[in-house]
C-alpha positions, 0 to 999 in steps of 0.5 A, spaced: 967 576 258 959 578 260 963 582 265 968 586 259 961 586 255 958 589 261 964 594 261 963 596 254 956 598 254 957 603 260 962 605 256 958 606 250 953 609 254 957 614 257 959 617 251 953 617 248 951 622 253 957 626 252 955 627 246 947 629 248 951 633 253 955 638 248 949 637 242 944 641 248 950 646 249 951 647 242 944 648 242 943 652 247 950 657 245 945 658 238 939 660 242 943 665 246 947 668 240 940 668 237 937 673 242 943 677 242 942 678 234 934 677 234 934 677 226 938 671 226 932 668 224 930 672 218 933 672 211 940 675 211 944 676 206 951 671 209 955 676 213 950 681 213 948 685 219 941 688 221 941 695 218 938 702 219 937 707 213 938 713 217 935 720 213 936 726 217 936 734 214 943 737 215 950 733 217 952 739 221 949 738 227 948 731 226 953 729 231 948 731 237 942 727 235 945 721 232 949 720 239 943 720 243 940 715 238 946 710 239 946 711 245 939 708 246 941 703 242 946 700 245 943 701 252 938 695 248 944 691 246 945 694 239 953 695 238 954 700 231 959 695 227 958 689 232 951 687 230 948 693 228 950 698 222 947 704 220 948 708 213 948 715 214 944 720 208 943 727 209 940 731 205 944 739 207 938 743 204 937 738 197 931 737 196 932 731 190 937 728 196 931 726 200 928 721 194 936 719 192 937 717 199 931 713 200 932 710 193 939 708 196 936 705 202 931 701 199 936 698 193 941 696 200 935 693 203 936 696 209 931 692 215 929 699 218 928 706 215 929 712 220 927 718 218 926 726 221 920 731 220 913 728 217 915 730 209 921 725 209 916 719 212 912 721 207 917 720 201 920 714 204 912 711 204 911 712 198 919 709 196 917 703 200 911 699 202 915 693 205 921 695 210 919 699 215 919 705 217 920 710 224 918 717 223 921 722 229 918 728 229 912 727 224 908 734 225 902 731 223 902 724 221 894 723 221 892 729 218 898 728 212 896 721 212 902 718 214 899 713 218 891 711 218 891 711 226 895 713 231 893 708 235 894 702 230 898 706 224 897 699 219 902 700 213 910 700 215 909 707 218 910 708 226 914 714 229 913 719 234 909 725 234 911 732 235 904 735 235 905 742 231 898 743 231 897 744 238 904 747 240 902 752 233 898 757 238 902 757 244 909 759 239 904 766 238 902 767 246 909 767 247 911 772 241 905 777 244 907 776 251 915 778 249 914 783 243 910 789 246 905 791 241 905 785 237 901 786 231 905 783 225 907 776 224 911 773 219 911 765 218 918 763 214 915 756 212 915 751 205 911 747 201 909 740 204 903 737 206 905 737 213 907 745 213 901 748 210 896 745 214 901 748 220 901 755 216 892 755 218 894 753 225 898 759 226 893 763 222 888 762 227 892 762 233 895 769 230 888 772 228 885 771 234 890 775 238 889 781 233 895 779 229 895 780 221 899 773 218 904 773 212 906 767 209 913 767 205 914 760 202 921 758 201 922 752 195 930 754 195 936 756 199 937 762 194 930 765 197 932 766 203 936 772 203 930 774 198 925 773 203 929 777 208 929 783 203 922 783 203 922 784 211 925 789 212 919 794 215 912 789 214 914 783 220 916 785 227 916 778 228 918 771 225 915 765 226 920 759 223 917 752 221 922 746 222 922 744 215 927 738 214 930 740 207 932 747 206 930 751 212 933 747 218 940 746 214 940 753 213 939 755 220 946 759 222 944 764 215 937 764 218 938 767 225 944 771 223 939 775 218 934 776 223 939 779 228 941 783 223 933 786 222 931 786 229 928 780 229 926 776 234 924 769 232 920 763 235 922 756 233 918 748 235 926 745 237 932 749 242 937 748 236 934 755 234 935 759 240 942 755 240 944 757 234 942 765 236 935 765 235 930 769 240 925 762 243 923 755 241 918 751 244 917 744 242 919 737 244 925 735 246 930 733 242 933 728 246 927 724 249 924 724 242 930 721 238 932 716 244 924 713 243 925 713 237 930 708 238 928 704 242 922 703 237 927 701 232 929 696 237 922 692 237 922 693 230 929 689 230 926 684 234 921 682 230 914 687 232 911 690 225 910 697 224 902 696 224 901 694 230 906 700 235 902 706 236 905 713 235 907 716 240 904 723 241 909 728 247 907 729 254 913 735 255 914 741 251 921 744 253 922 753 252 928 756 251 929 763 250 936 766 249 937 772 254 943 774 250 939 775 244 933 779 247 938 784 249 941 784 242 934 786 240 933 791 245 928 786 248 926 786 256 923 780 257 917 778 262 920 775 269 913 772 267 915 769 261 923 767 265 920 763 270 916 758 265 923 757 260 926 750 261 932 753 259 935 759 259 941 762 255 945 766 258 
């Protein structure tokens, strides 16, 4: 009987840590599926996965920049359609586009806003104070006031810079240095915050060198055709801002109008030179978009806005099209090939 009784006991016993055995794994698969969907924790909707809210100008070149920006993300464990799922907006030269999208963004209650150029951080700051926002390219996020500090952005607004105002003055170098003779420039901007204090930037670099400065602004896609009317003698050179909303959308028109009078252009991003403008010196696309999601990565993992400094380039690229240099009748420096990142043949 004691014997029997004894029996049972170990037998209870055994199954008892069986039972503790498979609770800790139980547990422990938990654990792991949480570090595999780090906002396991937060307040989801049931079947919802985390969600990115993706603006960018101009769905013809998208495929580019949002392969770079995957890529990234899957490279940290974010799968499109797995565990991660991102809605798409592009505004394609609508400016009323860029608030309807971030309207759409916001009643989604997407995690993270991904935005492009430093007038779409704006509007999307200015649509939501709670869900956080990376800015990529935000030419000016201090003095627009984007971001109280680059080093401790405080709000839901980090990102990464492309410092325009610093590159603005080199852009007008290169333009002299290529382009004999330079003494007028055009500058083909828009109206944003962000734009207008560039358009001083490039003022005073331009004057400095003695070269007179003309602003033409463009509100609408219909006033770029206009603008080119109205260049035809006075400009022997264009100066192309970056704008997000109806400049960069219209890029193919822009450089074929310019070819078509003479025109040599310079640009802060290599799409430029790509789609048949003359130079570009700027940031580089893909490292700024593969940062940008590796800071959408931390926001994911639980890290605020506030407290991730934006990131300001250490590495400008320039490019210049040869092919279009010839279409222009221009020689270009041996001085000017040796300092191009690339060179398009």
């Amino acid at each position: 009987m004691v014997t029997l009784a004894k029996c049972g006991l170990s037998l209870i016993n055994a199954a008892e840590d069986l039972l503790m055995i498979r609770r800790r794994e139980f547990i422990a698969g938990l654990g792991g599926a949480a570090a595999v969907s780090p906002l396991a924790t937060r307040a989801q909707q049931p079947g919802k996965l985390p969600t990115i809210g993706f603006l960018g100008s101009t769905s013809a070149t998208s495929g580019a920049i949002t392969a770079t920006f995957l890529r990234r993300l899957r490279e940290l464990g974010w799968v499109e359609g797995r565990n991660i799922a991102v809605e798409y907006r592009w505004t394609d030269g609508r400016t009323e586009a860029v608030a309807e999208s971030l309207a759409e963004f916001v009643r989604l209650k997407v995690d993270v806003i991904h935005t492009i150029g430093n007038a779409a951080a704006l509007e999307a700051k200015r649509a939501t104070s709670v869900i956080p926002i990376v800015a990529a390219f935000a030419g000016e996020p201090l003095r627009t006031g984007l971001v109280a500090s680059l080093a401790r952005p405080g709000g839901n607004v980090t990102g990464l810079s492309s410092q325009q105002s610093e590159a603005a003055g080199k852009r007008v170098e290169l333009l002299r240095e290529v382009v004999p003779g330079l003494r007028r420039l055009a500058i083909m901007t828009t109206d944003t915050p962000e734009e207008v204090l560039q358009i001083g930037d490039i003022q005073a670099a331009a004057g400095a060198l003695g070269i007179d400065v003309s602003v033409l602004e463009v509100r609408r896609t219909e006033d770029i055709v206009l603008m080119f009317n109205t260049l035809k003698g006075p400009a022997e050179a264009l100066y192309i801002s970056n704008s997000g909303f109806i400049i960069i959308p219209n890029r193919e028109r822009i450089t074929t109008l310019a070819l078509r009078q003479r025109l040599p252009t310079i640009s802060s991003v290599r799409t430029w030179p790509d789609a048949g403008g003359l130079m570009s010196y700027g940031v580089n696309y893909s490292y700024m978009f593969r940062r940008s999601a590796e800071m959408v990565d931390k926001i994911l993992r639980g890290a605020k806005p506030a407290d991730i400094p934006v990131e300001q380039p250490t590495k400008f690229e320039f490019v210049i099209n040869l092919k279009t240099a010839g279409a222009l009748g221009l020689t270009v420096p041996a001085s000017i090939l040796v300092r191009a990142d690339e060179v398009i043949e």
